[in-house]
C-alpha angles and dihedrals in degrees: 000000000000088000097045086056094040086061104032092120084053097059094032081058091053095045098257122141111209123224125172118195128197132192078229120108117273092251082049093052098047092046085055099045083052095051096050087050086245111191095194129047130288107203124204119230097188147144097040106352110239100171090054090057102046087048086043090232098116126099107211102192087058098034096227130103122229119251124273150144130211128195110214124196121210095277104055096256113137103237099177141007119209109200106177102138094183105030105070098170093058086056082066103034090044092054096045090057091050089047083051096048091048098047089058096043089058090050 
């Protein structure tokens, strides 16, 4: 989450909006969005998470999602999928390129 932060400007400049979503509780996200100084929303998929199934990211047994990251046009179509589960910054880095890429592409 730090990165995407970190690089807000960056994806307000491209047209993204930036959403974070955690398995957590919505009162839990928002304490830690808070916490990180977030300057965009952290949503909460709990109790049952219901996001992280639709997208088929949740495991259920443990009860987390792995982590991803999905560009959206403006049209709801997934443009791209970022699956790094160990190298946060490139989540953020990744999806800014591709912002990038589709901001120039609707000009």
């Amino acid at each position: 989450m730090s990165r995407f932060q970190e690089l807000h400007s960056e994806f307000e400049a491209a047209g993204a909006q930036v959403l974070g979503l955690s398995v957590d509780s919505p009162f839990a996200a928002g304490a830690y969005a808070r916490e990180l100084g977030l300057s965009f929303p952290l949503l909460g998929d709990f109790p049952w998470g219901k996001t992280g199934k639709v997208w088929g990211i949740l495991n259920e047994e443990r009860g987390i999602t792995a982590r991803m990251t999905y560009v959206i046009d403006a049209e709801g179509v997934v443009r791209h999928i970022v699956d790094a589960p160990r190298d946060f910054a490139l989540h953020a880095e990744e999806s800014l390129a591709q912002a990038q890429a589709l901001a120039v592409d609707n000009d």
